[in-house]
N, C-alpha and C positions, 0 to 999 in steps of 0.2 A: 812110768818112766818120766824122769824130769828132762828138757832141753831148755838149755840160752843160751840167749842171744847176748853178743858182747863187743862190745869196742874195747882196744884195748885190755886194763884189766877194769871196766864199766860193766857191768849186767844192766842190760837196757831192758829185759823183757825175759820171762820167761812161760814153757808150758807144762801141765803135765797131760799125760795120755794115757790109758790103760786100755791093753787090748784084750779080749774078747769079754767084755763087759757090757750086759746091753740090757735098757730099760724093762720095767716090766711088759710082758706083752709081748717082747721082740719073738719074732716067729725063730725057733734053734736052729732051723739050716741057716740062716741067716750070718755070719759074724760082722764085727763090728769093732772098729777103736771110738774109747770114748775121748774126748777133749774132755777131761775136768774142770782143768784152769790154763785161764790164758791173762796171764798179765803184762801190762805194758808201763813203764814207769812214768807217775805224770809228767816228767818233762819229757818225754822223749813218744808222747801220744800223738796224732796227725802225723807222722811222717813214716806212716806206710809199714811199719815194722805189725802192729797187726796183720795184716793183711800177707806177710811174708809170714809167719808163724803158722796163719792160717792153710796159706798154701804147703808152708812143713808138714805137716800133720796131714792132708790129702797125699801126699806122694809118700810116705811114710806107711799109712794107711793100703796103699798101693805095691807098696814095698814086699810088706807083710804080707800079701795077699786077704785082706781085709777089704769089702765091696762098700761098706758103711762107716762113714764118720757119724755119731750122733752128740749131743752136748745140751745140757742144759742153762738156760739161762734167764734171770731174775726177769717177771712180768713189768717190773718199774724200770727198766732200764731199758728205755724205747730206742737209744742209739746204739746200742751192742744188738738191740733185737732187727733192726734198719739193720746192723752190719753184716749179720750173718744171712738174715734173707738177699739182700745185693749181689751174695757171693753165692747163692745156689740152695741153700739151707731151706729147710719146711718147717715148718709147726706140726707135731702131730698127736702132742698129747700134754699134761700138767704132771707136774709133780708137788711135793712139800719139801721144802729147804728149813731145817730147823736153825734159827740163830739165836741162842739163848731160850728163853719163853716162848719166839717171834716167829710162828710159822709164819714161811714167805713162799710166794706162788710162783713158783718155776715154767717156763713152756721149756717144754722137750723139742728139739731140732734135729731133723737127721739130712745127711745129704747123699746120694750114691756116687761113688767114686769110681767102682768096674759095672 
């Protein structure tokens, strides 16, 4: 499921989410929303609209009655990996993100929400 966010008729950000989708490994009583994407447009970056996306998606999560958000996200990108650890996020596992030719090294994040 896609959500944005919007000024006016401005898309400043948007995310997607799919629910009960969970890494390999994840134990089955478990469920779980996963954040896929979360974007936020370069202009409109630093002014906290992450962090409101990110909180959508935990109440959301909670909504559903889903006890797990988990996400994955690229091992080079040390400020998105800083953002989600700040907000409650773990590391608990790697994945492979194929882009084009270019496997790229994902760390897995999950947080508990109930």
């Amino acid at each position: 499921m896609f959500f944005f966010a919007e000024e006016g008729p401005e898309i400043l950000a948007y995310l997607k989410l799919n629910y009960n989708l969970t890494p390999e490994n994840w134990p089955e009583s478990e469920s779980a929303v996963q954040l896929e994407r979360i974007y936020v447009a370069p202009g409109q970056q630093g002014k906290g609209i992450g962090k409101y996306l990110l909180d959508f998606t935990e109440k959301e999560a909670t909504r559903t009655g889903h006890p797990w958000v988990w996400l994955s996200v690229w091992q080079d990108a040390p400020r998105s990996v800083a953002f989600y650890q700040q907000n409650g996020y773990e590391i608990f596992g790697t994945e492979v993100f194929q882009v084009g030719s270019d496997p790229q090294l994902d760390w897995v994040m999950k947080k508990r929400i109930l």
